[in-house]
C-alpha positions as a Markdown table, in Angstrom:
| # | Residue | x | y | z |
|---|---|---|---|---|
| 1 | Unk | 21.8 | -21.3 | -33.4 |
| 2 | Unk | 24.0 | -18.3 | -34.1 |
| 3 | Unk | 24.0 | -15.6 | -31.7 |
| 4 | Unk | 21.8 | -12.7 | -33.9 |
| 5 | Unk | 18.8 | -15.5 | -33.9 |
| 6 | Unk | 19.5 | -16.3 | -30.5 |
| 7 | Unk | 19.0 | -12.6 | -29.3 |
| 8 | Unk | 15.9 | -12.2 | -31.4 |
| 9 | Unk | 14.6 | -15.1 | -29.5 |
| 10 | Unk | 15.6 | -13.5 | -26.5 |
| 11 | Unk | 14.1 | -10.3 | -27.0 |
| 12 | Unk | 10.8 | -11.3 | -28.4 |
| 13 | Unk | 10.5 | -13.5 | -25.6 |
| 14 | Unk | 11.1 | -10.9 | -23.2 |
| 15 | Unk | 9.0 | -8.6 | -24.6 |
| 16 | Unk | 5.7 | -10.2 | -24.1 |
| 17 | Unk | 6.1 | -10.2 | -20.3 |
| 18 | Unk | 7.4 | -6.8 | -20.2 |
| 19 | Unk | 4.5 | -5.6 | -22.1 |
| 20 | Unk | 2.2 | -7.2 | -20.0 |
| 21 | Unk | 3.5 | -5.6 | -16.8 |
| 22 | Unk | 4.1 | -2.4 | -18.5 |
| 23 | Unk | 0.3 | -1.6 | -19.9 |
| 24 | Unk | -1.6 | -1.8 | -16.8 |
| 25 | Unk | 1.0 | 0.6 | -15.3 |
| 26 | Unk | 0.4 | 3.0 | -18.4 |
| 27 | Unk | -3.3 | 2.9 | -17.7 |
| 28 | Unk | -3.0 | 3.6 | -13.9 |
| 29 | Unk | -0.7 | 6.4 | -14.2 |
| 30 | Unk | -2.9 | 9.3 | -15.0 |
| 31 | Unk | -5.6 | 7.9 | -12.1 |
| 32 | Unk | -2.2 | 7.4 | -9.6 |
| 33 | Unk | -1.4 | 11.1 | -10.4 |
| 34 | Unk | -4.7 | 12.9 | -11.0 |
| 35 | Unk | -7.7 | 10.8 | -9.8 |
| 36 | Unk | -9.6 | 11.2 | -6.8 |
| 37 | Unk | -10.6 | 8.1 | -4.8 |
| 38 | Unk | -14.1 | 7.0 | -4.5 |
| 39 | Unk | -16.1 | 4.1 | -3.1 |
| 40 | Unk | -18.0 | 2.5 | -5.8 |
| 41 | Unk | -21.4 | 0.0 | -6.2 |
| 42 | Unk | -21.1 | -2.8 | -8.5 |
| 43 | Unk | -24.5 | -2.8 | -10.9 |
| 44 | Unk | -23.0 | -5.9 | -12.7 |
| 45 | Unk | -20.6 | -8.6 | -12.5 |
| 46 | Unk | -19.5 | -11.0 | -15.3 |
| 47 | Unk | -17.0 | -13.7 | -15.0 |
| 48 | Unk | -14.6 | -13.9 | -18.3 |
| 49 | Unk | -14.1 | -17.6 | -18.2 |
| 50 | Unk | -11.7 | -17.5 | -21.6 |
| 51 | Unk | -9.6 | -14.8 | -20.5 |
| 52 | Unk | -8.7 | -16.6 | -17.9 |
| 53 | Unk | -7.8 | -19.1 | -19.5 |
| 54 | Unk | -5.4 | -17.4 | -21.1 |
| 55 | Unk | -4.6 | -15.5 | -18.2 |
| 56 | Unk | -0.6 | -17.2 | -17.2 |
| 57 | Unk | -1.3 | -17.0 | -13.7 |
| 58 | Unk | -4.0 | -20.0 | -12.4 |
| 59 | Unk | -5.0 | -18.7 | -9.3 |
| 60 | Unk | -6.8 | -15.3 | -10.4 |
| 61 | Unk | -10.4 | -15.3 | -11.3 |
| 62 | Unk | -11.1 | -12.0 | -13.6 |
| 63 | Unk | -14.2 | -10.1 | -14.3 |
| 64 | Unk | -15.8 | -7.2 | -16.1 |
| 65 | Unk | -17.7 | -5.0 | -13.8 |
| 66 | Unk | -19.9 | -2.2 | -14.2 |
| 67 | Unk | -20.3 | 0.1 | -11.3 |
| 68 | Unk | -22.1 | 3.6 | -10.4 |
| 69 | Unk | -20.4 | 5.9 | -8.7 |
| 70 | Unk | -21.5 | 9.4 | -7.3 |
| 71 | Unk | -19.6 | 12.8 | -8.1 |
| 72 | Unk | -20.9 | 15.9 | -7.3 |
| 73 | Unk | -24.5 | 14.2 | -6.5 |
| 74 | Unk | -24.6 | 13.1 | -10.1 |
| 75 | Unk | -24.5 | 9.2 | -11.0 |
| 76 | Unk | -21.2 | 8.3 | -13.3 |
| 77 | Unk | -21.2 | 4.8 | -14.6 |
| 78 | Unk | -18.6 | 3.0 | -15.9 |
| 79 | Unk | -16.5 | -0.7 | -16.6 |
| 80 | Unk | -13.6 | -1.8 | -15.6 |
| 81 | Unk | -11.5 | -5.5 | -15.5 |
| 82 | Unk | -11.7 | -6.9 | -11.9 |
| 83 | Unk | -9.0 | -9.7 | -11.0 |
| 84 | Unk | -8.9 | -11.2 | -7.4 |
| 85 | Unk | -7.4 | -13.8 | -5.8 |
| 86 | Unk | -9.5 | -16.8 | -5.8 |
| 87 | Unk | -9.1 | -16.8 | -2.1 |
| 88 | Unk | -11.7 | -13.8 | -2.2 |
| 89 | Unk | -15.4 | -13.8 | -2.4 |
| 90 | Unk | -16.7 | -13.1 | -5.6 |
| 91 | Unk | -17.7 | -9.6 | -6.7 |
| 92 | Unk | -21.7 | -9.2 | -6.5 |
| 93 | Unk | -24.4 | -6.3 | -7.3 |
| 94 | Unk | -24.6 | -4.0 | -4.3 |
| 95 | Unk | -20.9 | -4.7 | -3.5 |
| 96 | Unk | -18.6 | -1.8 | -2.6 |
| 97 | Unk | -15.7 | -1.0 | -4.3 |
| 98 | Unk | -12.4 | 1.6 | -4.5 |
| 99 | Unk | -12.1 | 3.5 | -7.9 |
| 100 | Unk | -9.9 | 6.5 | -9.1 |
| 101 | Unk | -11.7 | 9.0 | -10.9 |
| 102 | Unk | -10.5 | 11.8 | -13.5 |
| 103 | Unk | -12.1 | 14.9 | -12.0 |
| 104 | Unk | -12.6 | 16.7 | -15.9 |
| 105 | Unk | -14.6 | 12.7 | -16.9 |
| 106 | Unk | -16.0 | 10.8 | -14.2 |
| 107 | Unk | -17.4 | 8.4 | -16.8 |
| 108 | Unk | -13.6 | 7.5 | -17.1 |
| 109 | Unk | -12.2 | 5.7 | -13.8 |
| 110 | Unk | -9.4 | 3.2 | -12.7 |
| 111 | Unk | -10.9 | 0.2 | -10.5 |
| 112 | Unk | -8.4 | -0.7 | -7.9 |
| 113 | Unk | -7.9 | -4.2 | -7.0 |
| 114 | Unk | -5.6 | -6.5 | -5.1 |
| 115 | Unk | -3.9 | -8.4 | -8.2 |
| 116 | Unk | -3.5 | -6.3 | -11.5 |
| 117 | Unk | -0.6 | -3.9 | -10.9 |
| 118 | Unk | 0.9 | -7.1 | -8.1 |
| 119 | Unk | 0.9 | -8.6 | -11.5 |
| 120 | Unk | 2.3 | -6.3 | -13.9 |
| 121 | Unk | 5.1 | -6.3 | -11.8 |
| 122 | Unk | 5.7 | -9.8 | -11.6 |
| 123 | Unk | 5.6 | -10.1 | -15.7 |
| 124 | Unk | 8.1 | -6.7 | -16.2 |
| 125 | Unk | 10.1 | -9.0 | -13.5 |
| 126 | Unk | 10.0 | -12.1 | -15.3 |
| 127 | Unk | 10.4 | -10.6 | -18.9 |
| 128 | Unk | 13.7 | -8.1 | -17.2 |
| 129 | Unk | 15.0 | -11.6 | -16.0 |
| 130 | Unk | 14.8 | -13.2 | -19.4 |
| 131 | Unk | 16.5 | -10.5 | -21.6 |
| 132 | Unk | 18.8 | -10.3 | -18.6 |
| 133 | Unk | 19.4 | -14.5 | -18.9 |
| 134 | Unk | 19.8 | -13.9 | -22.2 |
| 135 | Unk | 22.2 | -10.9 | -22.4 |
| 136 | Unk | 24.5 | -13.2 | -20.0 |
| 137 | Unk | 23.9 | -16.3 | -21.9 |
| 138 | Unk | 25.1 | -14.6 | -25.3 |
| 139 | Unk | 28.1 | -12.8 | -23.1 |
| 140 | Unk | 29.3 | -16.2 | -21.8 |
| 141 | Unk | 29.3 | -17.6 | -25.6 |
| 142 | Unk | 30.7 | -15.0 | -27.4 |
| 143 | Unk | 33.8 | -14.6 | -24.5 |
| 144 | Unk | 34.1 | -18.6 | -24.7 |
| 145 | Unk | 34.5 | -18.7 | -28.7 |
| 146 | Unk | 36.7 | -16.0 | -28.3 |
| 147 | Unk | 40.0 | -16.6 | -29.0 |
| 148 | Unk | 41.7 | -14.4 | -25.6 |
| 149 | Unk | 38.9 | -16.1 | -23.8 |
């Protein structure tokens, strides 16, 4: 495999991961810098068995909650993607949760939970490592076919 195809490979295989970890970070950010915390009640709770599925890491059991929360006396409702551990009890109506809130749309709110952004780092982690492998990899070939090498 010459080395061009080689860092393609690479790099789109990097890339995923990277991406992964990098999105939920994106969608935290403006909650991290402008929300305001609130405690939440769960209306709704269902279990999104396909997702995870697909999900790479076994041991997280992901849901899509709707929950009411209270600003300024007036009801806000919204969704959200819930991952926990499966070492955790599962989320039910009437259960209490954290969420960020933008004050200017309280319809619009970040649910905080143990896992997501522990898990975004671990795939920007993984995908750094592989286009760092790879960046070494294709340094050690090219310096071995070298001809000073």
């Amino acid at each position: 495999m010459s080395t061009k195809a080689l860092a393609l490979v690479v790099i789109v295989m990097g890339a995923v991961p990277v991406a992964l970890g990098v999105v939920p970070v994106l969608n935290y950010a403006p909650y991290a810098q402008r929300g305001v915390r609130a405690e939440a009640i769960v209306v709704d709770a269902e279990r999104l068995w396909l997702r995870e599925l697909l999900y790479p890491i076994r041991k997280r059991d992901i849901y899509r909650l709707t929950y009411e929360l209270r600003v300024a006396g007036a009801p806000a409702r919204s969704n959200g993607i819930y991952m926990q551990s499966r070492v955790f009890t599962a989320p039910t109506p009437g259960q209490k949760l954290v969420v960020y809130y933008l004050p200017e749309d309280p319809n619009a709110s970040y649910l905080s939970d143990r896992d997501t952004l522990f898990d975004a780092a671990l795939f920007a982690g993984f995908g750094f490592l592989l286009w760092g492998g790879g960046g070494w990899y294709a340094w050690r070939r090219r310096k071995r076919s070298s001809p000073l090498g």
